[in-house]
C-alpha positions, 0 to 999 in steps of 0.5 A: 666368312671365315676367309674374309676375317683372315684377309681383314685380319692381315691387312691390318696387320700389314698397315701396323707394321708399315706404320710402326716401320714409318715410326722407327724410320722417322725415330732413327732419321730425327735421332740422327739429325737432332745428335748431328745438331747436338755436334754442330752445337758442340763445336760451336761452342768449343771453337773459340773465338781468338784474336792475336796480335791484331789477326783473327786465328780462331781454328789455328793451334798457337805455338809459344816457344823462346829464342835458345842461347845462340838460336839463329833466325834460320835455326828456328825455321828449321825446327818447325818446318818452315820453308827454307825459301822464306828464311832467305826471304827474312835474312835478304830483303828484311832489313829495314824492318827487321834485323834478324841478327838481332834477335834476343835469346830468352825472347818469347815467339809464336808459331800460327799452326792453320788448317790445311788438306794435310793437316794443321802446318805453319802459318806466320811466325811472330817475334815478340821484340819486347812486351809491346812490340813484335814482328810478324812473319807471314808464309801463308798464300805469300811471304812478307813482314811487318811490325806490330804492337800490342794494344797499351792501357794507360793507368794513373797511379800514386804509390808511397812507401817506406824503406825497410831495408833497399829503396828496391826491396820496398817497391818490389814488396809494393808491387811497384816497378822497380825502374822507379828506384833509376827515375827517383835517383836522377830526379833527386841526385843533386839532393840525395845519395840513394847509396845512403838512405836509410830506414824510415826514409820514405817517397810519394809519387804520381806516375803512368804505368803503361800495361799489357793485357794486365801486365806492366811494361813500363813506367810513363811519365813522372808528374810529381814526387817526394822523398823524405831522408834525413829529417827533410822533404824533398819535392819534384815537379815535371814542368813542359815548356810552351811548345817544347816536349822535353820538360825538366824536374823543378821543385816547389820553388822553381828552382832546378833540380839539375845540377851543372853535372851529374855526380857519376856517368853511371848509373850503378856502380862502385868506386874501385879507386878514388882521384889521388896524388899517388898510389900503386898502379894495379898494372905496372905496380908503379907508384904514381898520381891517379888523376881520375876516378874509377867506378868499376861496373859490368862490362857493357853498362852504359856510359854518360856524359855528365854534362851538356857539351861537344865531343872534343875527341873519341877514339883508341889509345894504348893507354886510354883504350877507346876513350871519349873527351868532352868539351863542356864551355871555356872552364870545363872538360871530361874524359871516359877511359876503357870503353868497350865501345864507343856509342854510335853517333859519337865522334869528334863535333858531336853535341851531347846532352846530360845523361846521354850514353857516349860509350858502355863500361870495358877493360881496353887499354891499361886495364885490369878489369871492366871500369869506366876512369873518369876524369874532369879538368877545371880551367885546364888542370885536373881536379878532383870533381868530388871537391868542386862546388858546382853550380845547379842548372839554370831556374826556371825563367821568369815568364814560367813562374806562374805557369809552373805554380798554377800547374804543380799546385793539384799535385802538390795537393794530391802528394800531401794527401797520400798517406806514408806507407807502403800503398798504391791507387789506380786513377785513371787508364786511357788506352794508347797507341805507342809503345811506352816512352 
């Protein structure tokens, strides 16, 4: 009896242990499988979903960097290991899309590090040209470029303020961009001298801005605008003729806001010498007339003829180093002295329209520092241009008229409700396609 209770006795002990087994068994295997679906989730969660430059990179490290001061195209490749073969690839057979010679130092770009058997190893390369387009080079399974461009928003704005101390100053300290202060100077140069607003001064204005995942790249179109000086308004509308899509500023009269020429074929400067019978000539000390003007700016700075007209002459003299004549009609010419360079598309029988750039600010020729001389003949003799009373451009036709009045009247409504003072309002935004214009 007592043998058969022993026997009992191990059995149940057997049957224990293999169950509590059986239950530490189960434990370890769904402790495993529930810490692996833990990872699994982990991961999921961390890997985040990453989309740049139109290209789904999730699981790719990104790489910002920017073009260093003489850094060539190659220069880069080298740094990060890309191949050389591709280098060749970029400066041979890209040109149509690309000109690595043109590549600007302090531009950002960005290195696609993807997965790889050995490890993360580069991908595609991407040159940020300027805050709405890019390149993109890719030496993934094979090697080709194409262009790119950032998605832009389009956003409505009416900002006003009061100058303070600069017109730049004030749209700075009101988040505004400052290509506005260029923009409100030629919408209103026949009416203002911005070198001499003061305090109190004040502007309205309806505009687009273009942005970039928040940031601001540019100004769009200006549909309306005010400036106060002196004691007087002056209003701006932009008007778009029946099938033309270059409109021109008129105010709320319809008379033009363009004046037959511009006063400067620059759009920053300072006159370093003024049209005189005599003076001392800065080079061969000689007294003699100075049958031009002189506005002294950064060498390179753009250029602009001041009129509509036909390139009469453009090339290097001695004296005039390169230089551009400008037919304007039977009673008008102009010249620019001491260009570094003329522009491209520039030459003798070319049309040139107000404000475009014919050549950028040097020191060639009889010179003694970067300036652009700027001459102006009347009836074939020179003249001083700051003493011609010069007609403003043509009106708006009379077929126009009440097109143009029915069009500007909600803007000349909005601009009377927007308050003087240092403010902005957002309207309206719609995405667009195109870089800002």
């Amino acid at each position: 009896m007592k043998k058969t209770w022993l026997w009992l006795g191990i059995a149940i002990l057997s049957v224990s242990a293999l169950v509590f087994t059986s239950y530490k068994y189960y434990e370890k295997v769904a402790g495993e499988q529930l810490a692996e679906h833990k990872i699994h989730s982990r991961a999921t969660e961390v890997q985040e979903t990453i989309i740049r430059y139109g290209m789904n990179l999730t699981g790719c490290q990104l790489l910002t960097c920017a073009v260093e001061p003489n850094e060539l195209i190659t220069d880069i490749f080298l740094k990060h290991n890309i191949a050389s073969s591709v280098a060749s690839f970029v400066i041979q057979g890209s040109r149509e899309i690309f000109n690595p010679r043109k590549m600007r130092a302090g531009n950002s770009y960005t290195v696609v590090m993807q997965p790889s058997d050995s490890g993360m190893v580069p991908s595609k390369l991407i040159y940020e040209e300027d805050k709405v387009n890019y390149v993109v080079f890719n030496f993934d399974d094979s090697t080709y470029m194409y262009r790119g461009q950032h998605k832009v928003e389009r956003k409505r704005r009416e900002v006003s303020g009061t100058i303070t101390s600069s017109l730049y100053e004030t749209l700075d300290a009101n988040q505004i961009p400052a290509s506005l202060a260029v923009r409100m100077s030629e919408i209103f140069s026949c009416a203002i001298d911005f070198y001499r607003i003061q305090s109190n001064d004040y502007f309205k204005i309806i505009y687009d801005e273009d942005f970039v995942e928040g940031e601001s790249v540019g100004v769009g179109k200006v549909y309306a605008c005010l400036f106060g000086s002196s004691g007087k308004e002056y209003q701006a509308y932009y008007f778009e003729k029946d099938g033309s899509h270059e409109g021109e500023f008129y105010d709320e009269h319809g008379e033009s806001m363009k004046r037959q020429f511009l006063k400067s074929p620059l759009k920053f400067f300072r006159i370093s010498s003024r049209f005189a019978k005599a003076r001392l000539h800065p080079v061969t000390k000689v007294m003699k007339s100075h049958l031009g003007t002189d506005y002294a700016a950064p060498y390179g700075t753009p250029i602009m003829a001041t009129a509509d007209g036909v390139i009469e002459d453009a090339q290097f003299k001695k004296f005039n180093g390169n230089y551009v004549k400008i037919r304007h009609n039977g009673e008008f010419k102009t010249q620019y002295l001491h260009m570094s360079k003329i522009a491209k598309g520039i030459h003798r029988g070319a049309r040139v329209r107000q404000g475009e750039v014919i050549g950028y600010v040097g020191s060639t020729g009889l010179a003694t520092g970067p300036h652009v001389c700027y001459r102006f003949w009347r009836a074939g003799k020179q003249v001083d241009p700051f003493k011609q009373k010069l007609a403003i451009s043509e009106p708006l036709p009379a077929k126009y008229k009440q097109s143009y009045l029915k069009s500007i009247e909600p803007f000349k409504q909005t601009l009377a409700t927007i308050k003087v003072g240092n403010s902005s309002k957002e309207l309206v935004s719609a995405s667009v396609s195109s870089s800002p214009k």
